[in-house]
N, C-alpha and C positions, 0 to 999 in steps of 0.2 A: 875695489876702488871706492864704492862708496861707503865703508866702512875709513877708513883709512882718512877719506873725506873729511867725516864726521870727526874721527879723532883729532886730527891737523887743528879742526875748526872749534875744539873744547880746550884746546891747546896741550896735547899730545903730540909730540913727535920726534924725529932722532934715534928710532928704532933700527937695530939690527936688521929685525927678519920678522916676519907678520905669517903667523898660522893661525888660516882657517880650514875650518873641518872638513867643508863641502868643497873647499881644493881639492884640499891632501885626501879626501875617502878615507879619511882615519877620526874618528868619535873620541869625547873625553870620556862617553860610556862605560867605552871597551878600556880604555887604558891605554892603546896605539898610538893617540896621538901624545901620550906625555914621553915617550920613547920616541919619536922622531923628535920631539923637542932638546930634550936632554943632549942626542945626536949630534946634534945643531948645536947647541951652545958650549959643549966638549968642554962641560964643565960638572965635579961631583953633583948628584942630582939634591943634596943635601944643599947646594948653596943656591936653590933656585929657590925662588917663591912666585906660588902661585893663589892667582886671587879669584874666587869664584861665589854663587850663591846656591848652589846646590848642592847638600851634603853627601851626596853620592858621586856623581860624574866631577865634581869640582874638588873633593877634600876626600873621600876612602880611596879612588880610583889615583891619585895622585900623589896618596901616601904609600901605598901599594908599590909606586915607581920611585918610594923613593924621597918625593919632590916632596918640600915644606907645603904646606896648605894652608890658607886662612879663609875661613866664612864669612864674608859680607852679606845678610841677608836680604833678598830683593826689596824694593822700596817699597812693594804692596804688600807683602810681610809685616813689613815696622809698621805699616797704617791698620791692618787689622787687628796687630797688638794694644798697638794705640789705642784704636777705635772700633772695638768690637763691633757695636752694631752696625759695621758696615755688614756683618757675615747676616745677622738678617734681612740686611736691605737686600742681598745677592737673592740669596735663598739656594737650593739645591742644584739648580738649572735656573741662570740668570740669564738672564738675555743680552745680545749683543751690545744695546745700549745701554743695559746698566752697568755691565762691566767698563767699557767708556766711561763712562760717566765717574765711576769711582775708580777708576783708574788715572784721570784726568785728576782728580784731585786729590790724589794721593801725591802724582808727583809733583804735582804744585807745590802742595802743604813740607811736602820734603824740603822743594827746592827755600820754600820761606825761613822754613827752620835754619837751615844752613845761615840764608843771609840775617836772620833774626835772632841771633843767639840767646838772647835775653826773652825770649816769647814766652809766654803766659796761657793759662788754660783758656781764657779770654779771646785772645787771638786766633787762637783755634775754632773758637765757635763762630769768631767773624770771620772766617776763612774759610769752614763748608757751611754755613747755615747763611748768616747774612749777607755772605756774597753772593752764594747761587740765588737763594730769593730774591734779595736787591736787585740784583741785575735781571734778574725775567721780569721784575716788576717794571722796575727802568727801562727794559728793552720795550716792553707794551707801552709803558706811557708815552716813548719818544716815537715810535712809529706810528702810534695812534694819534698824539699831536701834529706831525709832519702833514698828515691825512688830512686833520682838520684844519691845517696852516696856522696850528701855535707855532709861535718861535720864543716866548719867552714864559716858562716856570717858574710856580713859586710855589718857594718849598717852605712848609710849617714847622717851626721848631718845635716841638725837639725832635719831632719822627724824623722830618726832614735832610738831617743832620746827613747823616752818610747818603741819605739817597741822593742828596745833589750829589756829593762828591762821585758819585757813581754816572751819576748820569752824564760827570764833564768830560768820563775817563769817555764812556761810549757815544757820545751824541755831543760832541765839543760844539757844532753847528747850532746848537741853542745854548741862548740867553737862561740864565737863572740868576732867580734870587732866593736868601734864605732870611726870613723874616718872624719876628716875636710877634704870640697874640693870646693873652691869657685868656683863661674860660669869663675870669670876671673882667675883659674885658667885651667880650661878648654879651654875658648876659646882661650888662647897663648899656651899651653903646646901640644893641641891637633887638635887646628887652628879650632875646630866643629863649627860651626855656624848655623846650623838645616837645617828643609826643610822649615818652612814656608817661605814666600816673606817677611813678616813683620818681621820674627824673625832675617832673615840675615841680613838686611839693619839695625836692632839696634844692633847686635853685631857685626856688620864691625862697628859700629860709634863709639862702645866702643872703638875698634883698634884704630880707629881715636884719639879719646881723650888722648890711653895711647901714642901714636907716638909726638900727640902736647904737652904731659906735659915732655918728655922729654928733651926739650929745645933743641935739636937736631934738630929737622926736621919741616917746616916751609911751610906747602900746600895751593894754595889758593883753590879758591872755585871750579873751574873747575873738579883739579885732583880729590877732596872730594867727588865730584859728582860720576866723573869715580868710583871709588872706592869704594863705595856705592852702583851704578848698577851695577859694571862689577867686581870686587874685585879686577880689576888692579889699582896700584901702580906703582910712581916712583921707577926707580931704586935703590936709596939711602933710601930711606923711605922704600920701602922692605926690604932692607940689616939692619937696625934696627931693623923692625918690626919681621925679621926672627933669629935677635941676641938676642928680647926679647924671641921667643919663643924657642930658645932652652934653654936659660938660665933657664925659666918655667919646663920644661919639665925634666932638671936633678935635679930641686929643687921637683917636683911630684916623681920621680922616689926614689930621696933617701928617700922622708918623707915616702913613699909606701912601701920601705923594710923591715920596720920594723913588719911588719906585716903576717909576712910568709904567703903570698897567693900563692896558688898551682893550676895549672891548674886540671879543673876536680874535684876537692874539695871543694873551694872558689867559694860563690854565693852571689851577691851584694843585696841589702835590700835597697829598698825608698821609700821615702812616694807617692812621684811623680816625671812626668819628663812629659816635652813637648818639649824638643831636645834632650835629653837622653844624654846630655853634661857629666856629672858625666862618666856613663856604657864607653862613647866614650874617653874619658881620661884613666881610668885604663887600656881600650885596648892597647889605645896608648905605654903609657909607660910601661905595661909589655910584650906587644907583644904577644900577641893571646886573643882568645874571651871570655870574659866575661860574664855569665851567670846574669842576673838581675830578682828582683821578682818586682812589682811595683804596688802601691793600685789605683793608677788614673795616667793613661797617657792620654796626646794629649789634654782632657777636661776640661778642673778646675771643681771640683763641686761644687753644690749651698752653703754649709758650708765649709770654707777654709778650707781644711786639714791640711796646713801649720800651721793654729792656733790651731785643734784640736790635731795632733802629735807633738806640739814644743818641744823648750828646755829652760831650762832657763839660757843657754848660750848666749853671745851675738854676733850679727854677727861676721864672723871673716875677716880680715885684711889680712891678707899673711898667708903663713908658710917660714922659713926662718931657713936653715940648719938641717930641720924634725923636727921644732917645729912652733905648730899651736900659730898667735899673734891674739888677739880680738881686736876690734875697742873700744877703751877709752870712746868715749860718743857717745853712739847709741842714735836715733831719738824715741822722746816720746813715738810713740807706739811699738817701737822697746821692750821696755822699762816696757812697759805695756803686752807685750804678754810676757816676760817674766817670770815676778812676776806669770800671770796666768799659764802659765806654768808647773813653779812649783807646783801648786794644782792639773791642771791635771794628771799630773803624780801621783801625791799620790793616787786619786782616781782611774785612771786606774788600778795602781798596788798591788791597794787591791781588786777590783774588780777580777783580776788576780786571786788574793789569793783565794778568795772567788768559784771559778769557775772551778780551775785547773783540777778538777776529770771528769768537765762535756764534753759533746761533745757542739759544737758551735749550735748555732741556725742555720736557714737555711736563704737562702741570700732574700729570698722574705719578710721573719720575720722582718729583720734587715733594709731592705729597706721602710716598712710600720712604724717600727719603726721610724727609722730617717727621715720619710717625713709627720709625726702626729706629732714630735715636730716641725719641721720649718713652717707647716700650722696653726699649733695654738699656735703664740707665746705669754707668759701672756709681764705684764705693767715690769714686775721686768726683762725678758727675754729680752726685749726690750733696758733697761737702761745698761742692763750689753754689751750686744752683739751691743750697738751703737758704744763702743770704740775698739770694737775685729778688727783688719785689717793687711791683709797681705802685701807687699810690691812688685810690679812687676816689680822692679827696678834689673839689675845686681846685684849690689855690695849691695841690701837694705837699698839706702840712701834715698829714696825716692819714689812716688809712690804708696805710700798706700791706700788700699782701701779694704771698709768695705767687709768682708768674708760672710756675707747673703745677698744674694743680693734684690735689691729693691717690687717684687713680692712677696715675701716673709716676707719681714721686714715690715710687716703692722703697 
């Protein structure tokens, strides 16, 4: 019955006669049961077809009787063809949870392909990698917010991108926003320039370049130096440098109104941060502290994040009277993580869909997970993730570099 059930309800039905094994005491092992079938249909056993994934019990034993046979092979089949390194993520003796686990998203990624005919290797990746991530990430942040009595998110472009979407599928109950805020708007509006030695010394030089393109102010090499080691400035080169940043600061501060952030309610969303320039700006300019949630600080990890949470926005340019401007012709692979982008996000967000009821995996799962794809990557893994590359550039006009790094990208 509850076979029968199930089929009625995939929209199956109008059947003859319904055998099963454990009725009838007859196996498609032995071959008995396609001999009471045949019996039954009192029809040449040549004009029957029968549809299985077992190349024994389903397709020898059945042509044996006779009966046509065809191989459909099971849907965890086609996913390890696909995707090898699931077979190291199992290992010899997997555990009950991992085989869930990649069992659950095998038939997922099946069922998506079906309804995504047009899907891309892209999609794929947003379908086991950024969706399982995103959503444990999502799942912490939203139950850790409820705890703290957030109800309202704001999520950083461009990490932010799918993780709101993620978070609307699971946690509809909060408020989000997804809002622009480039690094130079940070470091004029909020003067942040981090703790490293290396990060200060390239965001004083950013100061440097916007102070020389204002045609204004004329440093030779010496002061550049000073101001590089020591953050001192001329007097008049300050009195600029201090004119851009408050100019900065009431152009953050209006674009930020619109947003009704509340202290104690409002909690920041990022994908990352290694001067936490973003959290240090909203301080800034609404004056008190800022609560931030963040998936990787301080570390880059071995797969750029930046490329797995994109958006398919393009960098952006200014905001200018509380309206964010995009840069007109972003740099090739600006251009190209884009496009991907777009995919990943479909996939994470049906993944999403797919998942909403469940509880997250546990963090050692997902780490075994994500480190049996970057150790075993196939020829097809390789052609796609050679052009995947983040940008360690300020403003992202430059400085890209591949997001798997070289121990890994065999």
């Amino acid at each position: 019955s509850v076979l029968e059930r199930t089929l009625r309800e995939r929209g199956f039905d109008g059947w003859d006669d319904f055998f099963l094994s454990n009725d009838l005491q007859e196996q498609k092992a032995s071959g008995a049961i396609y001999d009471r079938i045949v019996a039954k249909a009192d029809v040449p056993p040549d004009r029957i077809l029968h549809i299985g994934d077992n190349p024994v019990s389903d397709i020898a034993r059945a042509n044996e009787k006779g009966v046509v046979a065809y191989l459909s092979p099971r849907v965890f089949d086609r996913f390890l063809e696909e995707c090898p390194f699931v077979r190291a993520f199992l290992g010899k003796a997997p555990s009950l949870d991992k085989r869930l686990f990649a069992g659950a998203l095998a038939i997922g990624w099946h069922l998506y392909k079906h309804e995504h005919p047009g899907w891309t290797y892209w999609n794929r990746i947003g379908y086991l990698f950024a969706g399982p991530l995103g959503c444990s990430y999502v799942r912490f942040i939203g139950n850790d917010a409820k705890r703290r009595n957030f109800n309202h998110l704001m999520f950083v472009a461009r990490d932010g991108y799918i993780l709101q979407k993620l978070s609307r599928i699971l946690f509809p109950e909060l408020r989000t926003d997804y809002f622009y805020a480039t690094r130079e708007l940070g470091l004029l509006a909020a003067r942040h320039f981090g703790k490293t030695d290396e990060g200060i010394r390239i965001r004083r030089q950013f100061c440097l370049d916007k102070l020389q393109g204002t045609g204004e102010i004329r440093l030779d090499k010496a002061d550049s130096e000073t101001y590089l080691s020591s953050g001192v400035l001329p007097g008049a080169a300050q009195a600029v440098l201090d004119e851009m940043t408050a100019d900065a600061a009431r152009e953050a501060k209006h674009y930020f109104a619109q947003f009704d952030m509340r202290p104690g309610r409002t909690a920041l969303v990022d994908g990352t941060s290694t001067h936490f320039t973003i959290q240090t700006l909203l301080q800034t300019v609404l004056g008190y502290e800022v609560f931030a949630y963040y998936l990787f600080t301080e570390t880059p990890p071995e797969l750029g994040k930046a490329f797995l949470f994109g958006a398919p926005d393009p960098p952006l340019k200014r905001i200018t009277n509380g309206v964010a401007e995009f840069k007109d012709d972003p740099p090739f692979f600006e251009r190209y993580k884009m496009g991907c982008s777009e995919a990943i996000s479909d996939g994470a967000v049906a993944h999403a869909k797919s998942v909403a009821a469940d509880g997250s995996p546990p963090d050692w799962m997902w780490i075994d997970w994500f480190d049996s794809f970057l150790d075993n990557q196939t020829a097809e893994d390789r052609k796609w993730m050679s052009l995947a590359r983040d940008s360690v550039a300020i403003g992202h006009e430059s400085g890209y570099k591949p997001v798997i790094t070289p121990p890994h990208f065999k």
